[in-house]
Structures are given as C-alpha cells and as structure tokens.
N, C-alpha and C positions, 0 to 999 in steps of 0.2 A: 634140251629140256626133256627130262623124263616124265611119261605121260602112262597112266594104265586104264585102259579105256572098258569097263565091263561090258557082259554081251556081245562078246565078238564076234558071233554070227550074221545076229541080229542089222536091218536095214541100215541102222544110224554109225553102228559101227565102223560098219565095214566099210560105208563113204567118208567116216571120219578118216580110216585107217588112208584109205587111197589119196584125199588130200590135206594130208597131215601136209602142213607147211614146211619145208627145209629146217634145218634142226633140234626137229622131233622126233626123240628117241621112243616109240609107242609100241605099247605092249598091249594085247588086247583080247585076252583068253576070251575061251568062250565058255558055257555055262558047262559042260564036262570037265573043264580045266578051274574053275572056280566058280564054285556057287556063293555069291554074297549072301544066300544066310546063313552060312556055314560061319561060323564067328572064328573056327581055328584056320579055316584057310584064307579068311580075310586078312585075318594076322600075319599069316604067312607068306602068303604074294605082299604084302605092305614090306615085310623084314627085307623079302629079298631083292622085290625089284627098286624099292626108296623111291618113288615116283614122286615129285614135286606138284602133278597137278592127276588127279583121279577126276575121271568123268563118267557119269552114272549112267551107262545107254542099258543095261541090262531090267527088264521090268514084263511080268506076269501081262499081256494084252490080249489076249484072248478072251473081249468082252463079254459073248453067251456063256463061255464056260465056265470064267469067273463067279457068276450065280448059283454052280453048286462045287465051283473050288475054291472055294470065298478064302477059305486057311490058307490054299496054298498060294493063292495070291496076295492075299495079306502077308503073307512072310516073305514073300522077292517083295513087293512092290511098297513094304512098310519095312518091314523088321530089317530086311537089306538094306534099306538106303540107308535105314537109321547106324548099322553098321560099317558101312562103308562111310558115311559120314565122322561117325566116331573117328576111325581108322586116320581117317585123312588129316581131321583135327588133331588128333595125338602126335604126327608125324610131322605137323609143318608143312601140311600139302593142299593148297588148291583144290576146291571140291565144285565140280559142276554137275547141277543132277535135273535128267529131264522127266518135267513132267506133262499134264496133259490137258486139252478142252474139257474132256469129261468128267470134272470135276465141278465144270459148273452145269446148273440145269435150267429150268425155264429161263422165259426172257425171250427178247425178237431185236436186242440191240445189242452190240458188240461190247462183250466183258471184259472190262478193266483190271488191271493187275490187282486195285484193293478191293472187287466184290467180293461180298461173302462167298466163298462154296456153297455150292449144295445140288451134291449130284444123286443122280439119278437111278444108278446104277451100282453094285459091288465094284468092278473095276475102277470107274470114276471114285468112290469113297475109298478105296481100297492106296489109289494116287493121293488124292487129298492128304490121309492118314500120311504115310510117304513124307509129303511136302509136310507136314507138320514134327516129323521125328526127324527130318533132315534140319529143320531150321532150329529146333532144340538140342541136338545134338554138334550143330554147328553152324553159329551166327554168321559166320563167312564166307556161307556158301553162296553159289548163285543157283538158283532156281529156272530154268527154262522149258514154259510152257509153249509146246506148239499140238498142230491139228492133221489128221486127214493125213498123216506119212506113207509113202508110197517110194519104191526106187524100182531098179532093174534087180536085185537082190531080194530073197526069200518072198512070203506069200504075201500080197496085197490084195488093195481091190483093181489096181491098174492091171496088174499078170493076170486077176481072176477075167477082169470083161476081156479079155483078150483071148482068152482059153473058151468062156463060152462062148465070143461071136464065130468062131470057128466051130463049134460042133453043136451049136443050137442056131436055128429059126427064127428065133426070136424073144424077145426079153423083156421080163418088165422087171423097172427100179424103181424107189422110194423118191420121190419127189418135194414131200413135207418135213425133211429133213437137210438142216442147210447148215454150212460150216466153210471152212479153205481147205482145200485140196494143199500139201506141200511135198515138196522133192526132198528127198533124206538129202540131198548132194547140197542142197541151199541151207538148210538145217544144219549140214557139217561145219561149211562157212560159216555161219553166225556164232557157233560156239568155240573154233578158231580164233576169233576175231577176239573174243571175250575170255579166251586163255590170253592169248598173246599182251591185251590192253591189261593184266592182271585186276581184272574186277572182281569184284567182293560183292559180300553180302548185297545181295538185289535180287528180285525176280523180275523176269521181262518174257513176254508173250513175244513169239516167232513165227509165222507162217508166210506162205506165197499171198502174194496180196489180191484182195478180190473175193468173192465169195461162189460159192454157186450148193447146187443141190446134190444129190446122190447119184438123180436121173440127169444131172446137165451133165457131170463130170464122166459120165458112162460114153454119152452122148459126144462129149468132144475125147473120148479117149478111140471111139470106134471111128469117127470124121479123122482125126488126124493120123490114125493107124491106115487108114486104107488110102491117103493121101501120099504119106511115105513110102506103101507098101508093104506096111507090116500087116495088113489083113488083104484078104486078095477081093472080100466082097462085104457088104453093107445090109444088115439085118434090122430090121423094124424092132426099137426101142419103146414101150410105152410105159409114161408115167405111172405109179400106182402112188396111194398114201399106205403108209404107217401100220395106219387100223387094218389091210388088205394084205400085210405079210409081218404078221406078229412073230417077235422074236423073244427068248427069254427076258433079256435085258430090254429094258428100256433107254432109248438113244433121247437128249437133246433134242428140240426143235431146230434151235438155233445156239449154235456152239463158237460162231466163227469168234475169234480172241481179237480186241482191240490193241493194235501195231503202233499208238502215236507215242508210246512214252521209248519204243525201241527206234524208231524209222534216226532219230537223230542220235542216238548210241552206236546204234551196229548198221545204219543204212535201209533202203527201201529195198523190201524181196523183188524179184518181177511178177507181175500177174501170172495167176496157177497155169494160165493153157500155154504160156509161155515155156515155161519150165517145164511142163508136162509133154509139150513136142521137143523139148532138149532131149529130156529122157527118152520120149520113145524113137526119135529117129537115133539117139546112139543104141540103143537095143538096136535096131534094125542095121548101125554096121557094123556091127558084133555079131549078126544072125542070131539077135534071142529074139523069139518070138511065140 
C-alpha cells in the first residue's frame, strides 16, 4: 500500500515511518521537500507518488508563537489540510489528519468527540479551522485528535525537562494545567491500525490513558530518568499555577480528551508513565539523553 505521510521530520512522522507495518510503501517528505500549502506541490507529490492512503502529521505547533504567526499558522494548520484533503479526495486516497486537545477550552471533565470547540488559543482555533476545511473538503476522512505528544525525536517537553535537570538546580512547572501526556510511538499504532481496518469518515480522540499535570509529568519524567540512569541526579521540582508564569497563549485547564468511544475501535493505550518509561529507558539504550 502506498502511503505519504506529511511532515516528515516532525515527532509523529518519523514514529509512524519506523513502524510502518510490513507492506507499506511510505513516503514521507518533510516540509523543505513539500510544503502543504503550496497547492502546486501538493499536486505534484499526489501525480507522482499516487498514494492510496495520505496521512496529515504535518501542522504549525508552536503554540506562543502562533499569537503573532496566526497567518502562517492558519495556512499549514487550515489552508494545508484543507488542501491535502482536496488532493486525496480527487485521487481516491485515504485521508487521515491529526488534530488536537487544544481546540477545546474550559471545562474540568473529559471532552467528547461531539463538544462544541472553543479554544482558547490561535493554534487551538487555528486546528479547529483545520478540522473543519478537512471535513468539508472530504467527508471521508478520519480525523484524530490527541494530546500532550512527546517521542525521542525533535523538541518536546520530555527532551526539555531532561536538558534542564542537568544544567539547572531546580525547577518550577505549572500544576493547574492538566491533560494526557502521549508517546508519538502509541499515536503511530493507532492510526496504523485505522489505515489498515480502512475507516472513513469518523473522528476519534487518542491519547496514553490517565491524566496528570504539567508539574506531575516533569516530576515522573525526572523519577524515572534517574531510576534508569538517564539523569545521574535529582533536583527539587516545585509546583507553580498558571497566573505565576504567564505565557502569550492561553493553555486549557483541562484538555485531557475522552477515550470511550475509541478504547473498543482501536484498543486501550497504556497509562502515560507507562509509555513514558518505554520511551525513556530506549533513549537511554540508544545513549540519547
């Protein structure tokens, strides 16, 4: 099956690339090699590679900056999908495009596949927008919202606490902000799983199961790095709120995405610290750290 997977750099990519299931012919530029809103090269990677299933990991995240690149993320994170959508439709191909928690905003109970939007933030509305010129541009697609993405691959916040418990003293994270931590590598499987079953038009919420804070997830990324060895010592973590380290954007309270209507489609994730020590003790026999 031929697959072209956008954003080839990028976290979700590059885990999708590595387990691509047995045969999967996957092509998976990255944004110097195609830019989805470039409409003539969309066209063009469509002619030549004839991909059966296009999966949409390519997208503007860079939440603070978002607030004063609002265009240039409006154009990857809308105008591209809706193009890459187009594309797909035109061709007879299979369209899976991810999007994200931060599309929803208030609230302190786990968000369901039909609540309304209403984020918080330019990146969050800028997704939104996104999922709404993907599902008009192509009623067959599937739509998959997850949260909190993290791998061994490009900048996160797991690499970040990792970088400062090593050269800082000590730390303070955001605690009033709560969602699911998830592993691009569990992410890649789920949307495997939902190429291979050939599903259509649906959206479904994905993430590692479980919830926690900004400051819990800091907190067991430094406990299980220094248990494996990936840090050599343990620095004092303190809570802060929100109002205590204001950022451009405004983040969710609570973002974490309600899993019951996927858990019997595509299966139960395992709990975030689970997956979060997968990933960090293979960093650790790989020497990244």
């Amino acid at each position: 099956m031929r697959v072209l997977i956008t954003g080839g750099a990028g976290q979700v990519a590059r885990e999708l690339r590595r387990s691509a299931p047995v045969g999967m012919d996957v092509l998976a530029p990255d944004r110097g090699e195609l830019n989805i809103a470039d409409a003539a090269a969309v066209r063009d990677v469509m002619a030549r590679r004839k991909p059966e299933v296009v999966i949409n990991a390519a997208a503007y995240t860079a939440v603070d900056a978002a607030e004063r690149e609002t265009e240039i993320a409006e154009k990857i994170n809308c105008d591209g999908a809706r193009l890459l959508a187009e594309a797909a439709r035109a061709a007879d191909a299979r369209f899976v495009h991810i999007s994200t928690d931060y599309i929803f905003g208030a609230g302190a109970v786990f968000h369901r596949v039909n609540e309304p939007p209403a984020p918080l933030n330019a990146y969050g509305m800028t997704k939104w927008r996104g999922e709404q010129a993907v599902r008009e541009a192509n009623p067959d697609a599937v739509i998959v919202r997850t949260s909190w993405v993290y791998s061994m691959f490009g900048t996160n916040f797991v690499k970040t606490i990792l970088s400062l418990a090593k050269s800082r003293d000590s730390l303070t994270i955001v605690s009033d902000q709560v969602g699911a931590p998830t592993w691009a590598f569990g992410l890649a499987g789920a949307i495997w799983r939902i190429v291979e079953r050939g599903m259509k038009a649906t959206t479904l919420h994905w993430s590692d199961s479980g919830v926690a804070s900004w400051y819990d997830f800091a907190v067991a990324i430094q406990e299980i790095a220094v248990e494996i060895g990936l840090l050599a010592r343990t620095i004092p973590i303190d809570p802060i709120l929100t109002a205590d380290y204001p950022t451009p954007a405004q983040r969710p309270p609570f973002s974490a995405l309600d899993l019951s209507e996927t858990w019997p489609i595509l299966g139960r994730a395992p709990h975030w610290r689970a997956n979060l020590r997968a990933m960090l003790e293979e960093m650790e026999k790989k020497g990244q750290a």
